[in-house]
Every structure is written in structure tokens, then in C-alpha cells.
N, C-alpha and C positions, 0 to 999 in steps of 0.2 A: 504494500500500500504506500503511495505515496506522501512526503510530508503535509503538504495542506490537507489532503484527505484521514490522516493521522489528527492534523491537530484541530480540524474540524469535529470531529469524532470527542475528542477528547471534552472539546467545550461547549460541545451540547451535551454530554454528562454531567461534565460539572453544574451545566444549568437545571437536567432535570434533576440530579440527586438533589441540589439547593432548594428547587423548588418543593420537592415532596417534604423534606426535612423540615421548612417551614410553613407546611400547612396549618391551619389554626385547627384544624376539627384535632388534631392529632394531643393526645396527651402526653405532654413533655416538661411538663410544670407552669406554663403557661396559660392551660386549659380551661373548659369548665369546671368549677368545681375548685383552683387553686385562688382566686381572685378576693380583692381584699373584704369581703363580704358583705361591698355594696351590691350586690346581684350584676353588676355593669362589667363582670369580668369580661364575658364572649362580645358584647359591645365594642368595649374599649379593643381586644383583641381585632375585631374586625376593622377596626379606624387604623389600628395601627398596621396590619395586615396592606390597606390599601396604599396605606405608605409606598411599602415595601414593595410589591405589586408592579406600582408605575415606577418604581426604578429599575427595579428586571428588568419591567417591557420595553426601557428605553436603550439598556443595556445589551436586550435580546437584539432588538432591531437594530444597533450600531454595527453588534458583531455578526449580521445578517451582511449588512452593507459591505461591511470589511470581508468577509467568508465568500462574498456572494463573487467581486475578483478575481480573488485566489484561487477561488471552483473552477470557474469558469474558462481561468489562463488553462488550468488544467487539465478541464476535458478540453479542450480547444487541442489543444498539443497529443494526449491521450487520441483524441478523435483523428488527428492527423495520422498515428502511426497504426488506426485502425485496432486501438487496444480498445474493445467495447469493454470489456470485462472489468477492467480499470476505471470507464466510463459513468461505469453502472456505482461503482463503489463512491466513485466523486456523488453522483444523482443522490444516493440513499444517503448520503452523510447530510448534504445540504433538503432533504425533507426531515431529516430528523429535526433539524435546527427551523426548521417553519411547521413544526409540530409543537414545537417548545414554546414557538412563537404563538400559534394558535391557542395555545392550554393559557397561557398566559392573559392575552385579553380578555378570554372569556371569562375568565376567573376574575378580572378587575371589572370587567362589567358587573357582575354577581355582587361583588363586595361592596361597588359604589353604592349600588342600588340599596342594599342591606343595612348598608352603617350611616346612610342617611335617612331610615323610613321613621325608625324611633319606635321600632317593634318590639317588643319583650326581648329579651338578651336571648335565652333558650328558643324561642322560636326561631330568632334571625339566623341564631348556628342551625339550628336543626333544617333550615330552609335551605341556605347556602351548602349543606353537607349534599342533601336532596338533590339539587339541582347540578350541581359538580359533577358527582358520579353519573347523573344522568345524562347530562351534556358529553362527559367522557368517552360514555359506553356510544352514544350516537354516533359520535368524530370517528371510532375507531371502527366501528360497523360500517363507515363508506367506504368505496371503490377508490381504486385513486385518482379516478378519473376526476369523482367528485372534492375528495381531498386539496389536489392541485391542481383542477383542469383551469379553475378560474383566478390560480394567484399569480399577480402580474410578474411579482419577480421570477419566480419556478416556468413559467412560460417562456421569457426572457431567457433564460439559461439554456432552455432547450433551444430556443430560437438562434440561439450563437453556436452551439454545439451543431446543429442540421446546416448552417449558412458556413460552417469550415470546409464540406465539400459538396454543396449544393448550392452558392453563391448565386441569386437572382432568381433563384426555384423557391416558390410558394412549399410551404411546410405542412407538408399531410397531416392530417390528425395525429395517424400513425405513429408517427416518428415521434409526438408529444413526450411519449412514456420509453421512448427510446427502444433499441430493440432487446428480448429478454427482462425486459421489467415488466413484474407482474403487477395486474392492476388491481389486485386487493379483493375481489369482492365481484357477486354475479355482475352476466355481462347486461349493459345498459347500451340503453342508442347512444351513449357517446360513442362506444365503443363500436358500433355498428359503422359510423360514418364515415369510413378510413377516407373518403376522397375529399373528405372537407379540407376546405386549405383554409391556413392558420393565418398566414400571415406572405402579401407578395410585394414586400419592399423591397425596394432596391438602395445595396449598400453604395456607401460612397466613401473614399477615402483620403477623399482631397478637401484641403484646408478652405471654405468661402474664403477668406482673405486673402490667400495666397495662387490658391486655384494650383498649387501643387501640394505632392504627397504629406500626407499628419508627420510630424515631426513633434513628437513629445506631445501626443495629445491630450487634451484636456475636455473634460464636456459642461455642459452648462448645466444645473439642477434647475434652472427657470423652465426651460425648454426643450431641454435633450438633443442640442444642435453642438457639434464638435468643430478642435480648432488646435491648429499649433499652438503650442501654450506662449512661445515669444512673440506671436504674431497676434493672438487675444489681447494679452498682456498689455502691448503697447498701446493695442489700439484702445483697450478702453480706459487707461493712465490717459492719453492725449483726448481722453472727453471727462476727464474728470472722477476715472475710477467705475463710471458705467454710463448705459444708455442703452438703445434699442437693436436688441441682436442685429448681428450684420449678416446672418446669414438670407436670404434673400426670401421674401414674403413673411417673416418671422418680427409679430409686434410685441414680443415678452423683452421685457427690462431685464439686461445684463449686466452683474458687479461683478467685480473681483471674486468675492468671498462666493459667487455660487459655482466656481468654478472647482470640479475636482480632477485628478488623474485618472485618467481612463489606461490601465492598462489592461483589458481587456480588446478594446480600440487598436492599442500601440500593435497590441501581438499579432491583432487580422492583417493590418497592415504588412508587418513584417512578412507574414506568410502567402499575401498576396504580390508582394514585391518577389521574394522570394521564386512563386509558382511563376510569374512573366519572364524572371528570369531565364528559367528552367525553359520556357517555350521557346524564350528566344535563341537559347542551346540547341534546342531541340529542331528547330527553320533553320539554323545557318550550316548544321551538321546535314540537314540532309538535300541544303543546295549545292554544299561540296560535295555529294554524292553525285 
């Protein structure tokens, strides 16, 4: 297995064992039953539970962001050398970590709801315990189709993983769950549709500004419109630190600060530079024939 897929692995354990450890329904001295005998133990438990909650979930989705690169260079490069197998291992690490992700909101939806109604203490836990498990057992009875067919990021991944050697080819259904990945659960019309196409954009890897190849690219979080990072840089220092994307029909406000590193981006590039190369080896060798 390789490193990101190692320590991806790693830090969605450490998220779930965290989160199971600090469930409130759990007796650990904190419980029902331990509280200073104002009856407001499981109350106060749950106010401070939602704390705790939104900072996971802010924590989850950072190291989603962060994990979500690292994946994705990965199968990128994995899908180049046709290692599905390895593929598949990157895919399952990065659904663990949008399982975590999922457990998590749900859970602070519940909690908000609870520790502000002003319900009997024992009731509010006994409700949230109810509803947990049974939101749980739901999530984990879907298909995967249902699980991840509609999460943007996990879409996304697959959509860069198919565009490594399918470039400008619309993305079958099919392909969503990659090939070898089970979809969890009886077969539904998602599963039926294999000719549905996903998505038929066309990439591009040229700088608007520059109108030649991405050199350190950078993408925009306003709009999702990419850029050499010296050639953004300058231009939006020479307006002032931001203003109206430059890419062409595009009227979202661009700063500095929404810009991050795309090396996901950097890699296609490299490997589309790389394949012209190749063709172009590949034309001159056999006009000298």
C-alpha cells in the first residue's frame, strides 16, 4: 500500500476510534447518572458534546481537503501504470474518511437540535441515542451507489481518475465505482444505467492569462477557474490584491487568499505534456521509416 493511502487509513481511524470514544450515550464517568445532581447532567453533556462535534467536523472536512490531493495524485499515477488494485485501495480509504464525514454531521444535526429544545435531560439522551443508531443502521444498509453516487467530492475523484486515460470522453456511470468495486447493496437503477454519462467536459490546461501551458498551478475557491500561480499573482497584486476573474465569461471576484495549489492540476499537466511528447516520438520515428 502506498504512503498516502497508508496514512489516509490511518487518520480516519484515528477519527473514528475519537469519535466512538467520545460518544455521550457511553458510560465513562461523564454519563447519566454521574452529574452533579442537578438532573442537567445529559443536558449539559449534550451542549458540550456539540462543542466538540463542530470541531471534528471542521477538522474532518480540512483533512478531507488535504487527503482529497494526495488521493487523487495517487490514483492519477496508480491509474497511469494500470494498477486498478492499488486504485481501488486509494477509493476505499478516501470513502472511509467521507463516512466519518457523514457520521459526523448527522450526529451534530441531532445534538443541535436536542440541547437547544429544553427537553427533560433523560429524554433528550434517550432520543439522540434512538435516532443515532437508527440513522447509522440506514447509512450503512445503502448501496454505494447511494452512499457516494451524489457526493461532489467522491464524484470528483472518480472524474480525474477516468479523465487520466479517457481525456475528453464523457464518464459512464460505470466507471463511477471504478472497476471491481462492489456497490454494497441490491442492484438499483442506478446501477442499471451504465450509458448514463457523468460528466462531458472538456479539460484544458492552459493558463487564460498566458494562453500557454499551467506552470505551478493554482485554482481559484471562488470559481474553480485555474492559473499559473506567477501569472494570477501578478495580475491581481497590479488590481489591488483582487477583482473579476480573468478567465473569460467568468463574473466571480478573485483575491489572493482564494487561491490554492492544485497539484492535482500540476500532475495532469505533467502527464499530458509528457503523452505529446511520446506522440511526437512516436510521428518522427516513423517518418524516418
Amino acid at each position: 500500500m502506498n504512503s498516502s493511502t497508508s496514512q489516509l487509513y490511518s487518520q480516519t481511524q484515528g477519527y473514528s476510534n475519537s469519535n466512538s470514544n467520545n460518544d455521550i450515550s457511553s458510560n465513562n464517568g461523564t454519563g447519566h447518572g454521574s452529574g452533579s445532581g442537578s438532573g442537567n447532567g445529559p443536558l449539559v453533556q449534550l451542549q458540550g458534546r456539540l462543542h466538540t462535534i463542530k470541531s471534528k467536523l471542521q477538522a474532518t472536512s480540512d483533512m478531507i481537503d488535504q487527503a482529497m490531493q494526495s488521493c487523487t495524485v495517487a490514483a492519477i499515477d496508480l491509474e497511469n501504470d494500470s494498477d486498478a488494485a492499488r486504485v481501488g485501495e486509494v477509493d476505499a480509504a478516501l470513502r472511509r474518511l467521507l463516512d466519518a464525514q457523514y457520521e459526523a454531521e448527522v450526529e451534530e444535526a441531532l445534538v443541535a437540535g436536542l440541547a437547544t429544545t429544553g427537553a427533560d435531560p433523560d429524554t433528550a439522551l434517550a432520543e439522540y441515542v434512538a435516532s443515532k443508531t437508527a440513522s447509522r443502521r440506514t447509512y450503512e444498509g445503502l448501496a454505494d451507489a447511494r452512499k457516494y453516487g451524489g457526493n461532489a467530492r467522491y464524484r470528483d475523484f472518480r472524474q480525474q481518475i477516468w479523465d487520466t486515460n479517457h481525456e475528453g470522453e464523457a464518464m459512464p456511470a460505470g466507471a463511477l465505482f471504478g472497476a471491481g468495486n462492489n456497490n454494497g447493496g441490491e442492484e438499483t437503477q442506478d446501477d442499471e444505467d451504465d450509458d448514463l454519462v457523468i460528466s462531458g467536459a472538456r479539460l484544458t490546461y492552459r493558463c487564460p492569462l498566458t494562453a500557454t501551458w499551467l506552470i505551478d498551478p493554482v485554482t481559484s475557491k471562488a470559481c474553480g477557474h485555474s492559473f499559473s500561480n506567477t501569472a494570477i499573482t501578478d495580475y491581481l497584486r497590479s488590481k489591488g490584491g483582487s477583482c473579476v476573474c480573468p478567465s473569460v465569461g467568468c463574473r466571480s471576484t478573485v483575491g489572493l487568499r482564494d487561491l490554492f495549489p492544485d497539484k492535482v492540476l500540476e500532475r495532469k499537466v505533467a502527464n499530458r505534456l509528457r503523452r505529446l511528447e511520446e506522440e511526437e516520438e512516436a510521428a518522427t520515428y516513423t517518418l524516418v521509416q
